[in-house]
C-alpha positions as CSV (number, residue, x, y, z in Angstrom):
1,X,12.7,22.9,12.9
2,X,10.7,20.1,14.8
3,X,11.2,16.8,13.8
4,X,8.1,16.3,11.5
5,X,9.4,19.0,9.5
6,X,12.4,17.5,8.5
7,X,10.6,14.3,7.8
8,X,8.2,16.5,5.2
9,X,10.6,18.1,3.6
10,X,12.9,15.0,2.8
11,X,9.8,12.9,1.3
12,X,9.1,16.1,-0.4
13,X,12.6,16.4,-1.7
14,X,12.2,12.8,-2.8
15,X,9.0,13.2,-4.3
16,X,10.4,15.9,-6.4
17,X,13.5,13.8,-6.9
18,X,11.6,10.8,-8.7
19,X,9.2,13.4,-10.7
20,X,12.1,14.7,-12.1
21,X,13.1,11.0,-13.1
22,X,9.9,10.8,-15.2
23,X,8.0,9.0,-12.5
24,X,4.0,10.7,-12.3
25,X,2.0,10.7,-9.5
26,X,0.8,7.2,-8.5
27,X,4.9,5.7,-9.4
28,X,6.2,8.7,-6.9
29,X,3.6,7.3,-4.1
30,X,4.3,3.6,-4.8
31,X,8.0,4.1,-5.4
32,X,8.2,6.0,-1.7
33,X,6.1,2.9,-0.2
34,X,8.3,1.0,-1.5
35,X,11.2,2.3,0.3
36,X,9.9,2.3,3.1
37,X,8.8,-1.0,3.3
38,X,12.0,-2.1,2.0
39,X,11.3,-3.8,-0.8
40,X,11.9,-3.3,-4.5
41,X,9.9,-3.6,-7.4
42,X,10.3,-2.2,-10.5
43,X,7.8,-3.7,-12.4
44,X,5.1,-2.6,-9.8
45,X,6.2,0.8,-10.2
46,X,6.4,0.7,-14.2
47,X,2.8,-0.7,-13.8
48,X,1.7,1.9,-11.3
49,X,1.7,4.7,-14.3
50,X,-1.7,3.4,-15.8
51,X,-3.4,5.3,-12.9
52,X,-1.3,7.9,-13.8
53,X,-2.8,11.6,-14.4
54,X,-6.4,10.3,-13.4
55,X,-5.8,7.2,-15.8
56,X,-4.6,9.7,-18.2
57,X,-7.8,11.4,-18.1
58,X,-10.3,13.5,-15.7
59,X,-10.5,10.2,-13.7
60,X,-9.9,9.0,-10.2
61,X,-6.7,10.2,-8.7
62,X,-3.5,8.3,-9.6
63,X,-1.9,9.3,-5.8
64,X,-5.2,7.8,-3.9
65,X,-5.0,4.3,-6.6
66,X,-1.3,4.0,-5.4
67,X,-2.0,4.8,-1.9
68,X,-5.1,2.4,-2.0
69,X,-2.8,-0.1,-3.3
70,X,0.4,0.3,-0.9
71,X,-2.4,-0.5,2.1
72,X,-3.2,-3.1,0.5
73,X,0.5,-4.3,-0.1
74,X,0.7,-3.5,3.4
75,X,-2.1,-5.8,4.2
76,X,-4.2,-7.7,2.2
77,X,-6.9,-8.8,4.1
78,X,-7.0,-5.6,6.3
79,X,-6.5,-3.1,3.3
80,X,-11.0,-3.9,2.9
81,X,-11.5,-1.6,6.3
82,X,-8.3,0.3,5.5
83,X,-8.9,1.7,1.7
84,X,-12.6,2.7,2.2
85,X,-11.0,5.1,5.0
86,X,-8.5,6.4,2.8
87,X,-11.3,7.4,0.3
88,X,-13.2,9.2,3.2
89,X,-10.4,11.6,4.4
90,X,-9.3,11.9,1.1
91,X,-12.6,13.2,-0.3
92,X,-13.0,15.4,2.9
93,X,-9.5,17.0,2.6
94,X,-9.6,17.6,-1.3
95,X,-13.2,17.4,-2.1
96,X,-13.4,15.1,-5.4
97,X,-11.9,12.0,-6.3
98,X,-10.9,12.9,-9.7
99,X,-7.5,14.5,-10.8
100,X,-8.3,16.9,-13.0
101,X,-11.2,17.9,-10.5
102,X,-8.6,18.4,-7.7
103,X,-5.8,19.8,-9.9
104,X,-6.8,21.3,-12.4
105,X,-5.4,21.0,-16.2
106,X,-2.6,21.9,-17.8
107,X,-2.2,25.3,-16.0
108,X,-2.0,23.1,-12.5
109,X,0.3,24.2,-9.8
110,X,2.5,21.5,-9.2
111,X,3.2,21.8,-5.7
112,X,-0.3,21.1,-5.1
113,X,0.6,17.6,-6.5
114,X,3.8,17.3,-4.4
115,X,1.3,18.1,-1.5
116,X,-0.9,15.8,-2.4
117,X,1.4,13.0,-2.5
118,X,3.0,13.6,0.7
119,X,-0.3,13.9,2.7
120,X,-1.5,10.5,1.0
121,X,1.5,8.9,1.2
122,X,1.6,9.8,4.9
123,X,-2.4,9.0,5.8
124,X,-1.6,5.6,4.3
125,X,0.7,4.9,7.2
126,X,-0.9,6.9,9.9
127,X,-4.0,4.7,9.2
128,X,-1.7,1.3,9.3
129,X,-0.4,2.8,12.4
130,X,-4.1,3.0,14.1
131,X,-5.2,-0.3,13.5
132,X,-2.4,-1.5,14.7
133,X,-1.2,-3.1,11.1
134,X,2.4,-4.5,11.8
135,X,4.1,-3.6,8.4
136,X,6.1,-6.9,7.2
């Protein structure tokens, strides 16, 4: 197994981890930030479940709210070139914007969630990475 493999698998293993500690969607994303970052925050997180589940409705998805808001943790003044890119390849890759739209209802596959976490979570940083954004 290369290296990147491993790497997927453990955030995976950690995204399942925190879902099965009652964390949703944009919680998992910021919680994982978090981490790597280094830095705590448990109100954040707590916080982070209003965008939870599309805001608890067929609204914009709570993984690209957290991940628009990690960037922006991650830089503040740089997250205004940074976010509007996230939304681009994010609409590409899954088409809408909107969770419900994406995932479906209550008969939604949840590994398509866990996917969709990782591969947000992971464009956040590869994004920081080619700017250049030093994370602090």
């Amino acid at each position: 197994m290369d290296e990147s493999a491993g790497k997927i698998e453990d955030l995976n293993a950690r995204i399942i981890e925190l879902a099965m500690a009652q964390k949703c969607c944009a919680q998992i994303v910021m919680a994982i930030g978090l981490e790597k970052l280094n830095k705590t925050s448990p109100e954040l997180i707590q916080a982070m479940r209003a965008a939870c589940y599309g805001f608890h409705g067929n609204n914009l998805c709570g993984t690209l709210v957290a991940g628009s808001c990690l960037l922006s943790l991650c830089h503040e003044y740089y997250s205004i070139v940074l976010i509007p890119e996230l939304f681009q390849w994010f609409k590409e890759k899954y088409g809408r914007l909107n969770c419900l739209d994406i995932v479906g209802g209550v008969d939604r596959d949840p590994t398509q969630c866990i996917n969709l976490m990782a591969e947000t979570y992971c464009q956040c940083f590869d994004l920081l990475k080619k700017y250049g954004v030093e994370l602090e």
